[in-house]
C-alpha positions as CSV (number, residue, x, y, z in Angstrom):
1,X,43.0,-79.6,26.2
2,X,41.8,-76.4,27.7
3,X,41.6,-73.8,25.3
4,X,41.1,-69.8,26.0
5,X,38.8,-67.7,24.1
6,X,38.1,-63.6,23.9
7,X,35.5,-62.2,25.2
8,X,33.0,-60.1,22.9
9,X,34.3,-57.1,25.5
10,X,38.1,-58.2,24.6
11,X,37.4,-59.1,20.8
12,X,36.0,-55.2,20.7
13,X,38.6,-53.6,22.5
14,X,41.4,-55.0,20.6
15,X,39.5,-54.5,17.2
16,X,39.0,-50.9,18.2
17,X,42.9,-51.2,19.4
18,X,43.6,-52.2,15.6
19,X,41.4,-50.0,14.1
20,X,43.2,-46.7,15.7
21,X,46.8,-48.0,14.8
22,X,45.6,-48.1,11.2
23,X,44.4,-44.6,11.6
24,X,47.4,-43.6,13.4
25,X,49.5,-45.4,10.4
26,X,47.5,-44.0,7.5
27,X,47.1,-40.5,8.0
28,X,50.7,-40.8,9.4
29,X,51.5,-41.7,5.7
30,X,49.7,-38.9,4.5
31,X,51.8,-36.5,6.3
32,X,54.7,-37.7,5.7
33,X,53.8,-37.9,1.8
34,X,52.9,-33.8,1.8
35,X,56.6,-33.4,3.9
36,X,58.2,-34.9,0.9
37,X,56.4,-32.1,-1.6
38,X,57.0,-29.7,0.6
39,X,60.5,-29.9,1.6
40,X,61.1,-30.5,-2.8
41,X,58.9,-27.0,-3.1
42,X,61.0,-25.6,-0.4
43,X,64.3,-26.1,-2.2
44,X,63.4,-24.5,-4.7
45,X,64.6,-21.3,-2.9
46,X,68.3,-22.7,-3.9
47,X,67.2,-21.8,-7.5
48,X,66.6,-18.3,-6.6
49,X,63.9,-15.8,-6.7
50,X,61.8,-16.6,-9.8
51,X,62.2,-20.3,-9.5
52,X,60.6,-20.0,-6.0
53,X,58.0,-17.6,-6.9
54,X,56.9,-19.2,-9.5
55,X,57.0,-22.7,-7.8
56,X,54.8,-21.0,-5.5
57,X,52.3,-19.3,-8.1
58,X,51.9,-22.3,-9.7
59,X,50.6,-24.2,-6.8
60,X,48.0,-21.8,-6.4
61,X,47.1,-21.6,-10.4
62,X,46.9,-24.8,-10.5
63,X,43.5,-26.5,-11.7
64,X,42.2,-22.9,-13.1
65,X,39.5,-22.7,-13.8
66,X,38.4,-25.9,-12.8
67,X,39.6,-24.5,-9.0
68,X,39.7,-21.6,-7.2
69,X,42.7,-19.4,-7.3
70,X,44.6,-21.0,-4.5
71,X,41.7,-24.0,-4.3
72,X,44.7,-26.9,-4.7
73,X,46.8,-25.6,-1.8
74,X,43.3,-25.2,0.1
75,X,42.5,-29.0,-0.7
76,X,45.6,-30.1,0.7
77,X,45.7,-28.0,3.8
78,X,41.8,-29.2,4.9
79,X,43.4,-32.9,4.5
80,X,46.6,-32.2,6.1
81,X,43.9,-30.9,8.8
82,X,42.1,-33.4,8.9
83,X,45.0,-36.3,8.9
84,X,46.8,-34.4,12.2
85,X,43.1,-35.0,13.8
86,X,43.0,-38.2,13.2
87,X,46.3,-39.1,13.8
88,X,46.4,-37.2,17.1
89,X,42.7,-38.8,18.2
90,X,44.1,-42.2,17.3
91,X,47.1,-41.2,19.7
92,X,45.6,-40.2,22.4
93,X,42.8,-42.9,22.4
94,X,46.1,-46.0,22.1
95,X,48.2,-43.8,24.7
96,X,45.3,-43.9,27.0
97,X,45.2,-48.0,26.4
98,X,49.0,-48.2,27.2
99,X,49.3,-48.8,30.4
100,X,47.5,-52.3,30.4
101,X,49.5,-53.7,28.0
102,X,52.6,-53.1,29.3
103,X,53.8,-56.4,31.1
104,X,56.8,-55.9,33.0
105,X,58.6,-53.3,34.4
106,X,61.1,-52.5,31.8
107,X,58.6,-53.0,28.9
108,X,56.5,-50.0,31.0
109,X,59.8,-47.7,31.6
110,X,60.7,-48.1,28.0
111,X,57.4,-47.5,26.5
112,X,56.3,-44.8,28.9
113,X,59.7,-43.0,27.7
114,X,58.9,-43.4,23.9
115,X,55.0,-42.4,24.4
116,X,55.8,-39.0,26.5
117,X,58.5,-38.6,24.0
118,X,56.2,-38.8,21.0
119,X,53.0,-37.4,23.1
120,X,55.6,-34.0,23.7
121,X,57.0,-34.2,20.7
122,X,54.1,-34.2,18.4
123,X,52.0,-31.7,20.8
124,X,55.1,-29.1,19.9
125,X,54.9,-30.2,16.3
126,X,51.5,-29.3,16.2
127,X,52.0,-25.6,17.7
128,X,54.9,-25.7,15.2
129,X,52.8,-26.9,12.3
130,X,49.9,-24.1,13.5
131,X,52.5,-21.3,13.9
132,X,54.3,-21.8,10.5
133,X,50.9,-21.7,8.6
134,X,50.4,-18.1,10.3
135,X,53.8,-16.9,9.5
136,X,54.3,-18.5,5.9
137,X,50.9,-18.6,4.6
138,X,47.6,-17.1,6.1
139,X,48.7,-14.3,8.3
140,X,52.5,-13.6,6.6
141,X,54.7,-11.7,9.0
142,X,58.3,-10.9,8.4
143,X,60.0,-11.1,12.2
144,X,63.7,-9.6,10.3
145,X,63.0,-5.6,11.4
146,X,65.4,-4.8,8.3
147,X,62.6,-6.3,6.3
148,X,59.2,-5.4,6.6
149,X,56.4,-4.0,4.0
150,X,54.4,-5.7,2.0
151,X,56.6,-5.9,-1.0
152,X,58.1,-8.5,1.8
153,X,55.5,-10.4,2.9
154,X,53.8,-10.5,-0.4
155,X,57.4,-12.0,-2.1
156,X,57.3,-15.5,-1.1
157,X,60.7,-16.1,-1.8
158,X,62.2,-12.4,0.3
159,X,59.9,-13.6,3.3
160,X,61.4,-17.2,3.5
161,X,65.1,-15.0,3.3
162,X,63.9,-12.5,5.6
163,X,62.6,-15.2,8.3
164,X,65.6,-16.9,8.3
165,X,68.2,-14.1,8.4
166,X,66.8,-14.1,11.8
167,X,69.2,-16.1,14.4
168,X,66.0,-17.4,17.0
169,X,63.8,-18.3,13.7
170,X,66.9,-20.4,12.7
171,X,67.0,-22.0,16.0
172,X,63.2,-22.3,16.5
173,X,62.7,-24.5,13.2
174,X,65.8,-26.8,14.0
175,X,64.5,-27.6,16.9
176,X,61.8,-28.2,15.0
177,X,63.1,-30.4,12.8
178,X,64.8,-32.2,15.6
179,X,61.8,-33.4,16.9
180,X,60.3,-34.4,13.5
181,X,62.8,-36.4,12.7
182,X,63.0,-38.5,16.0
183,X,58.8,-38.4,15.5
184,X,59.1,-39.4,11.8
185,X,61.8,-42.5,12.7
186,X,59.5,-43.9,15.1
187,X,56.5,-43.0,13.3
188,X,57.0,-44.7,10.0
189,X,58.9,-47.7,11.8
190,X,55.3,-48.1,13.5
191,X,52.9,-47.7,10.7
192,X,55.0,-50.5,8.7
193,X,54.8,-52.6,11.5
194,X,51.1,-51.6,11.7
195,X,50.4,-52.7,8.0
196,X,52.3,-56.1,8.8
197,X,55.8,-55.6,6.7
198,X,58.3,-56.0,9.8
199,X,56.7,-60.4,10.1
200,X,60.6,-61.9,9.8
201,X,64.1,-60.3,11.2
202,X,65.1,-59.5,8.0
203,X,61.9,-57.3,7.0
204,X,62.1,-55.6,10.4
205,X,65.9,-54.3,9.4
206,X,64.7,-53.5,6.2
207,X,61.5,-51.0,8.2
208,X,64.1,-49.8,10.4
209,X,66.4,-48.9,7.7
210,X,63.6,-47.1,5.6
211,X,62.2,-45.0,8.6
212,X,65.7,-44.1,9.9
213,X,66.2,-42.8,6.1
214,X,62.7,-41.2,5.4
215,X,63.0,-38.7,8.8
216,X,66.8,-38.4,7.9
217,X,65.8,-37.4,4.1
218,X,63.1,-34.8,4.7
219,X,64.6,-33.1,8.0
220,X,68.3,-32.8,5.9
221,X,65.7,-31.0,3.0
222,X,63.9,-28.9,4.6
223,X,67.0,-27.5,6.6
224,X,68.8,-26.7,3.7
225,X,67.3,-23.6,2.9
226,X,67.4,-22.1,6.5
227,X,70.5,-22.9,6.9
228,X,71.7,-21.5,3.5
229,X,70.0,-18.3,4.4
230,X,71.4,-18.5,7.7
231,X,74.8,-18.7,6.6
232,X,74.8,-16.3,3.7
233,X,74.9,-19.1,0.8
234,X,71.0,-17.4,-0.4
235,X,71.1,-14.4,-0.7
C-alpha cells in the first residue's frame, strides 16, 4: 500500500504554519483579556466623577513604591505593544501563506472575503488603538471647543465627557467598535479552534457561541459610556 510522507521542506512550513496561529491565538487572548479590564475601568464613568478618577489614580498608584508612579499601566501598555506585533506579524506571515491552501474556488472567495475583512479591519483597529492612546492617555486633547484647559485634560473623568459630547467622536468609536466586534467574533472563534477545543460538532457550537458572546460583551461595555454621554444620561 503506497503511503505519502512530508517533506523536511513541508514538515517546516506547516510547523512554522502552526507555530504563527499559536502566536496569532495567544497574544489574541491577551488582548482580548486587557479589553475586558478596560471596558470594567471604563464603566466606571456611570459611577460619576470620583469613582472614575479614582479608578483611574489607582491604576497608576498601584505597586508604590515597589513601581513607578504610573509603572503598572506602563507594564501593561509595552505588553499590549508587544501582543498587537506579534499578533499582526503572525497575520501577515499566515495571510501571505493563504492562497495555497485554499482548494476550490468558493473556499478562495470565502476566505479571501474574511482575510481582507480582518487584514482591513484590524489595520484600522490599530490606527484606532494608536489614536485613542494619544487622545486618552499620552498626548490628552479635549476635541469639545466648549471644553478645553487643563483642568480638562488633566480630569480624566471631564475629558472622557468632553470627548464624547462631541457628535464625530461618538461616531468615530462606534465604528470602532463595529469592527472590533466582527474582529473579536472571528478572532476568538479561531484561537479556540487554534488550541484544539472546536474537535466534535458539539464543541464547535459551544466556540461559536463563546466568541459571538465575548465581542458582543465587551463592544456593548465599552459603548455604554459614549453613548450615555452622548445622550445626556452622564453628565
Amino acid at each position: 500500500m503506497p503511503t505519502t510522507t512530508l517533506s523536511p521542506r513541508g514538515t517546516t512550513a506547516r510547523s512554522t504554519t502552526i507555530a504563527l496561529k499559536l502566536l496569532m491565538a495567544v497574544t489574541g487572548l491577551v488582548f482580548v483579556g486587557y479589553l475586558l479590564l478596560h471596558m470594567y475601568g471604563n464603566l466606571k464613568a456611570l459611577a460619576g466623577e470620583e469613582a472614575f478618577n479614582t479608578y483611574a489614580e489607582h491604576l497608576r498608584t498601584f505597586g508604590e513604591p515597589m513601581l513607578p508612579y504610573g509603572g503598572l499601566l506602563w507594564i501593561v501598555r509595552i505588553v499590549l505593544i508587544l501582543s498587537i506585533i506579534g499578533h499582526a506579524y503572525a497575520a501577515f506571515r499566515l495571510w501571505s501563506r493563504a492562497g495555497a491552501a485554499r482548494r476550490t474556488r468558493y473556499d478562495a472567495v470565502k476566505t479571501a472575503a474574511t482575510s481582507k475583512w480582518m487584514r482591513w479591519g484590524g489595520v484600522f483597529l490599530l490606527v484606532f488603538i494608536v489614536w485613542h492612546l494619544l487622545h486618552f492617555t499620552i498626548v490628552k486633547i479635549s476635541p469639545n471647543p466648549d471644553k478645553q484647559g487643563i483642568d480638562i485634560t488633566a480630569n480624566p473623568y471631564q475629558l472622557v465627557v468632553a470627548s464624547f459630547q462631541v457628535w464625530w467622536m461618538v461616531l468615530i468609536y462606534v465604528a470602532a467598535m463595529i469592527a472590533l466586534f466582527m474582529h473579536l467574533k472571528h478572532g476568538v472563534y479561531s484561537a479556540q479552534q487554534t488550541l484544539g477545543w472546536t474537535m466534535t460538532p458539539k464543541a464547535h457550537g459551544r466556540a461559536k457561541t463563546i466568541a459571538t458572546a465575548t465581542a458582543a460583551l465587551i463592544v456593548v461595555g465599552f459603548l455604554i459610556p459614549p453613548l450615555s454621554i452622548a445622550f445626556g444620561l452622564i453628565p
